[in-house]
C-alpha positions as CSV (number, residue, x, y, z in Angstrom):
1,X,0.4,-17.1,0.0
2,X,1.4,-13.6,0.9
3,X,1.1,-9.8,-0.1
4,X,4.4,-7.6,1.0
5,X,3.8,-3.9,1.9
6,X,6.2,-1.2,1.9
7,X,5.6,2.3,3.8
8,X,7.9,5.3,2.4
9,X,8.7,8.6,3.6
10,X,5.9,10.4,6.0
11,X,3.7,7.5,5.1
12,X,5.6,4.9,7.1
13,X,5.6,7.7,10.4
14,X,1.8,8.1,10.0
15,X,1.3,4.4,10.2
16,X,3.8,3.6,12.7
17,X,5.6,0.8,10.3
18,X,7.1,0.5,7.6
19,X,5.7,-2.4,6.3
20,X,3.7,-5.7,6.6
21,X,3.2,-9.2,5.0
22,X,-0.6,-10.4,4.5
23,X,-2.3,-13.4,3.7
24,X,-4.3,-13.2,0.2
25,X,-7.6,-13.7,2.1
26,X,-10.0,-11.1,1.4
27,X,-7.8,-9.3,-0.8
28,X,-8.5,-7.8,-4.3
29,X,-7.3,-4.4,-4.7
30,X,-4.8,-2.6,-3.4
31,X,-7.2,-0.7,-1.7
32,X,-7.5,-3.5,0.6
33,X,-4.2,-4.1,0.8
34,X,-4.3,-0.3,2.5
35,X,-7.0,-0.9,4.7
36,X,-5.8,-4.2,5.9
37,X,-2.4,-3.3,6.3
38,X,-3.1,0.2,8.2
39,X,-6.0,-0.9,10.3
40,X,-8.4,1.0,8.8
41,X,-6.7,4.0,8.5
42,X,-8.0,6.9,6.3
43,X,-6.2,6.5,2.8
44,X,-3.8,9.6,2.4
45,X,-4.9,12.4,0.0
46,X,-3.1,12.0,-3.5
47,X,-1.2,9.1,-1.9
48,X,0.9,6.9,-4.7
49,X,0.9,3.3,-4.9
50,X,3.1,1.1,-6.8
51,X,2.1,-2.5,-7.6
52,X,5.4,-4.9,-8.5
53,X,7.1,-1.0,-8.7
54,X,4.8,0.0,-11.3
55,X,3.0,3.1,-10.2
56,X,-1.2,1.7,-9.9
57,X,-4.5,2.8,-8.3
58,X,-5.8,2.1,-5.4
59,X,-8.5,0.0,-7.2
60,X,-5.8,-1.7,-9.4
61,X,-6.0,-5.8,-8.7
62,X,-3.2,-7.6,-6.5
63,X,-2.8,-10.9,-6.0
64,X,-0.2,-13.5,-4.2
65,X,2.8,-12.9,-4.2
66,X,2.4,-8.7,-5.3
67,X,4.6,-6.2,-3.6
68,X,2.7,-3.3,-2.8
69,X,3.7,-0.1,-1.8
70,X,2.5,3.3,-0.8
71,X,4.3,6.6,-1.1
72,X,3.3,10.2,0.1
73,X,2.5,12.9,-2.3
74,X,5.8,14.0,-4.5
75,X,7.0,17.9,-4.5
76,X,9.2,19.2,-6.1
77,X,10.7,22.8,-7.3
């Protein structure tokens, strides 16, 4: 049983990867998806997540077999 995490963009520089595959233990949200995945690292201000590439919140449930990924703030002019 297994979570995937992407890392896009700046995101995936900040945390030195660009993703990871977790074990469902301990896992509810994809906020701790984030904290597991970065080692504890700070989430990023008006940082987007996508669940199954539907955007979510952080406090939005995962469970096995969920794709998970984070994405820096979007710009645009």
């Amino acid at each position: 049983m297994s979570i995937t995490v992407k890392f896009f963009a700046s995101l995936r520089e900040t945390i030195g990867k660009a993703g990871a595959s977790l074990g469902t233990d301990n896992i509810s949200t994809a906020a701790d998806v984030w904290q597991i995945a970065t080692d504890n690292h700070e989430p990023i201000d008006n940082m987007l997540v996508a669940i199954n590439m539907e955007y979510a919140n952080l406090d939005e449930s995962v469970k096995d077999g969920d794709e998970v990924a984070f994405f820096p703030p979007v710009t645009g002019g």
